[in-house]
Each structure stands twice: as C-alpha cells, then as structure tokens.
N, C-alpha and C positions, 0 to 999 in steps of 0.2 A: 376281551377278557372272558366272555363268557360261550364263545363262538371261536370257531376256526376261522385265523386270520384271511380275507377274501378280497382282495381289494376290487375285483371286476363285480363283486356282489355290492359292497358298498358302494362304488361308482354308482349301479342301476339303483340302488334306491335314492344316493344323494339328487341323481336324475326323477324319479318320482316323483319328491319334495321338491325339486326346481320347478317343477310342470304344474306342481300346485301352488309356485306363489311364495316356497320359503326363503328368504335372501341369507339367511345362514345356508341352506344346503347348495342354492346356487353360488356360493362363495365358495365352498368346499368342493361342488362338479368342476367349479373353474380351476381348481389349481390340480384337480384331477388332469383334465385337460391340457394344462401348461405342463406340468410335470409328468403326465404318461403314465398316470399311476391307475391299474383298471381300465383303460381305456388305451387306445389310439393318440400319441401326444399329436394338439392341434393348436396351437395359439390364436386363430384365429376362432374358434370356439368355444376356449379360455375367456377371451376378452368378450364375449357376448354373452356367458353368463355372466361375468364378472362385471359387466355393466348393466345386467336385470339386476342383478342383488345391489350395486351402488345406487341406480337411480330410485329404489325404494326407500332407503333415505334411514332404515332402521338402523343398517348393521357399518358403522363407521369402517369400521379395516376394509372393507370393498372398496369403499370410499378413496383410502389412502391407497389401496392394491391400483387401483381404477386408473390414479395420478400417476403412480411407477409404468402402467403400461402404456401411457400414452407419450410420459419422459421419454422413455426407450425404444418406443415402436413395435411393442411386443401384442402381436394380433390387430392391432390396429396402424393406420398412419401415424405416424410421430409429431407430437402435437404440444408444445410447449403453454401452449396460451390453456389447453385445453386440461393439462394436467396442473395446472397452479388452479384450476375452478375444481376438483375435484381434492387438489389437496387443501386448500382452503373450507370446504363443507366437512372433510372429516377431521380439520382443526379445531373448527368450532365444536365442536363433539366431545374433544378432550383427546383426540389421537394424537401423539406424541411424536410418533414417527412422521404423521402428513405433519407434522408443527414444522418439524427439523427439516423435511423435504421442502416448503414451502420458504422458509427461513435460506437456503441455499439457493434457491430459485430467487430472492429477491438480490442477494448474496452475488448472485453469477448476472445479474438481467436477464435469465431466460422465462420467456411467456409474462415477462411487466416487469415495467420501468427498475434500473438498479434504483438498489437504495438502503443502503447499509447498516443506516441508522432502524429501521426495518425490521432488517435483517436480523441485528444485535440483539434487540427486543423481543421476537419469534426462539431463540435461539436459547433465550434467559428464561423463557416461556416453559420454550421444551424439558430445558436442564434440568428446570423445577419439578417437573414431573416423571424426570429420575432417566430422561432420555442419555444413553451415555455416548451418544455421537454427537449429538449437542453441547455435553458436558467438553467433550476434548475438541471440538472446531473453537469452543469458547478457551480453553487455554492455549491455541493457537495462536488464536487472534491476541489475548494476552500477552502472550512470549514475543509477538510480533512488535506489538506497541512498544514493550520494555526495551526490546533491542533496540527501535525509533530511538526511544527517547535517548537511553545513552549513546546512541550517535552524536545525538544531538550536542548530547554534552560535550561528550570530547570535544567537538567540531570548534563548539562554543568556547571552550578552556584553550584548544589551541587558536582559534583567531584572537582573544586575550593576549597570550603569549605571544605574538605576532605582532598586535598593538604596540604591545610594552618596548617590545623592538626597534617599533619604528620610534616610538618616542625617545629612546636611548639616542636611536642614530640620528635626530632630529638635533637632541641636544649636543651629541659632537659636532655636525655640523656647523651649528651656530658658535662652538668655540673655536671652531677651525678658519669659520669667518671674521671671528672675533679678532683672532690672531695676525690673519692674513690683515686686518684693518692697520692693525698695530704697525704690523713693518711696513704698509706702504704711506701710512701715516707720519711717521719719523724719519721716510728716503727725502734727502734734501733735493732728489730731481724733481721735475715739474714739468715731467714728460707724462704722469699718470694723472686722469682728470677724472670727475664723477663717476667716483667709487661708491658703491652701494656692495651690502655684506652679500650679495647672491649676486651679483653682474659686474664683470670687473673687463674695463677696457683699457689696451695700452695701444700711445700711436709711435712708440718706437720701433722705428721700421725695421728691424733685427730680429724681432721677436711680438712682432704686434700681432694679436689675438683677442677675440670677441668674445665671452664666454657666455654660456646657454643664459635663458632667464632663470630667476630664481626655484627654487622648486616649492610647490605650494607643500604644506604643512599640512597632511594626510590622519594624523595617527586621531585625531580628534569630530573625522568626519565619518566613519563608518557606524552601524548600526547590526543588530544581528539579521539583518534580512540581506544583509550583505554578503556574497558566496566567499567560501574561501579561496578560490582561484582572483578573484578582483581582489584579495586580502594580499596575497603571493606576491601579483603583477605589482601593487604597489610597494610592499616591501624592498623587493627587487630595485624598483626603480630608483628607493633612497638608498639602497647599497651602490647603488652607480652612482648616484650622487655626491655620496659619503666618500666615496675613492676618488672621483674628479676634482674634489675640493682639497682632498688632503694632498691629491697632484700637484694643484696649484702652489697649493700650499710651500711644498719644498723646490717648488721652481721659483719662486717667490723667493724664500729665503736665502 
C-alpha cells in the first residue's frame, strides 16, 4: 500500500524475522517457499520453516498448515500419525480447519484408530465455528442416513406385504386341504388310509403316490432381522405348495 509491490523484498525480510524467532514471519517464508513467491519454490524449505513457526506453539494456522504437509508429503515424508498430532494442537486452539482435517482423519482411520462417532462430533465442532466444509461433510452424512433409513422402510413395508401373502396362501391352502378331506372322506372305497390335511397316501396301485410332508406355517416366524431374499425363498416355496395342493386337489376330485 504504501510501497512498490516486491515480493523478493518481502521474502528477505519475512527471512530476517524468521532468523529472529518470529513464527508469524516463518509461516509467511514458508508459503513463500512452497508457492515460489520472491524466492526459489522449495518444499522442502517450506516445510522447515513451517515447522519452526508450528513447533513454537503461538501461531495455530502453522499448526494446522504443518498437519496438511505431512497428509500429503509436501517437503517432508508423508506421515499420517504425524499430521493428526499437529492437527490436534491446532484444534485445541480453536482452528477450525485442523478441527475438520482432524474430524476426516478419524472419519477415514488415517494416523488413529476409525471412529465415526469421533468423527461426527469434531465435525459438529468445526460447523459451529462456521467451518463450511464441515458444514456440507455433515449434510452428507445426513442425506446418507435419510436414504438408510427409507430403504429401510420400503424393505420393511415390502417384507410386510410378503407376510400378508404368505398368510393369504396359507389360508387357501388349509381350505384346499379342507376340501381334499371332504371328498376323500365321503369315497365309500377303503383303499385311502391315514389321511392327515398335508400328507395324503393312496395304496392303489394305479395311481398310488406319497405326497411331500406337510409344509410348516412360515408367515408368523420371521422378524425384521430377517433378509428379504429368505422372505422371497419362503414365499416362493408356499406358491409351490399352494399349486401341488390344488394339483391334488382336481386329481382328487
């Protein structure tokens, strides 16, 4: 503002100030350094003032800069353990950004244990203090659970309607046996012997046939932990049921 824009002049004083101790100006050389602004770009450079100004402990954004470089590998080895300690100290600080980087980091398991619950709470942290990349991971997650849920639902309203089915075809069944009882109950031959409404044996040798055992009575044993493909399988089975019965049923009659 008051000087001719110079950026190789400010580089050499932000370097002065670095040489004396200041972790604001060493934060400022450093991104000199990484971005090539006045200087020679050097990342590894970058990351060695940029970690004189974090390990001073004043200026929190080194702090959280400090965590991003060691994420990425930028001037130093890539270091995940080593950038969730750095964005953690500039957490406690009230930096918002190491909150959200830190919160992702528990988020993903990189550099300590996942842990979502964690995670969610860092995230709620950050929001608060108006972070807007925290804000929108947290309506992700949102939008994520709400689609959960109405999966859920449907899944849940259709194995319902699945139930209902089977009890439907349960109860034809039993009139279908009901009936089959009827006419072999009133045939004056005495060629059919222990007839039960689900297993019917004949020993006339013309036509003698064993029929399957009974079929158990399903629609009343499922719960919702139960998948919808075991829902299916069993529906399925009493439609083959339902049709072998009503088989019988007009070969009977």
């Amino acid at each position: 503002d008051v000087v001719e824009l110079d950026k190789e002049e400010s580089a050499r004083w932000y370097r002065k100030a670095s040489e004396l101790g200041s972790a604001i100006a060493q934060f400022n050389l450093a991104t000199c350094y990484m971005f090539g602004e006045g200087v020679e770009s050097d990342t590894e450079e970058a990351a060695k003032w940029m970690l004189k100004s974090a390990e001073q402990g004043t200026y929190r954004e080194s702090q959280w800069v400090m965590g991003t470089y060691y994420q990425n590998g930028a001037g130093v080895e890539k270091n995940s353990v080593e950038a969730v300690k750095w964005f953690e100290r500039a957490s406690k600080k009230g930096e918002s950004r190491a909150t959200y980087c830190l919160a992702m980091c528990y988020m993903n398991g990189e550099g300590v244990q996942k842990d979502e619950v964690k995670a969610e709470e860092l995230l709620n942290e950050a929001a608060m203090s108006g972070n807007k990349a925290a804000e929108n991971e947290l309506e992700k997650i949102n939008n994520i659970r709400f689609a959960e849920r109405r999966r859920l639902e449907k899944e849940r309203e259709n194995k319902v309607d699945k139930i209902k089915k089977m009890v439907e075809i349960e109860e034809r069944i039993a009139e279908v046996k009901t009936e089959i009882n009827h006419i072999l109950k009133g045939d004056a031959r005495n060629d059919w012997y222990g007839f039960d409404a689900g297993k019917i044996t004949m020993i006339d040798s013309t036509v003698s046939i064993k029929e399957e055992m009974p079929l158990k009575v399903l629609s009343s044993s499922f719960s919702d932990n139960d998948t919808i493909d075991k829902i299916n399988e069993a529906l399925c089975g009493q439609k083959e049921e339902k049709e072998r019965v009503e088989s019988r049923l007009k070969e009977i009659a």
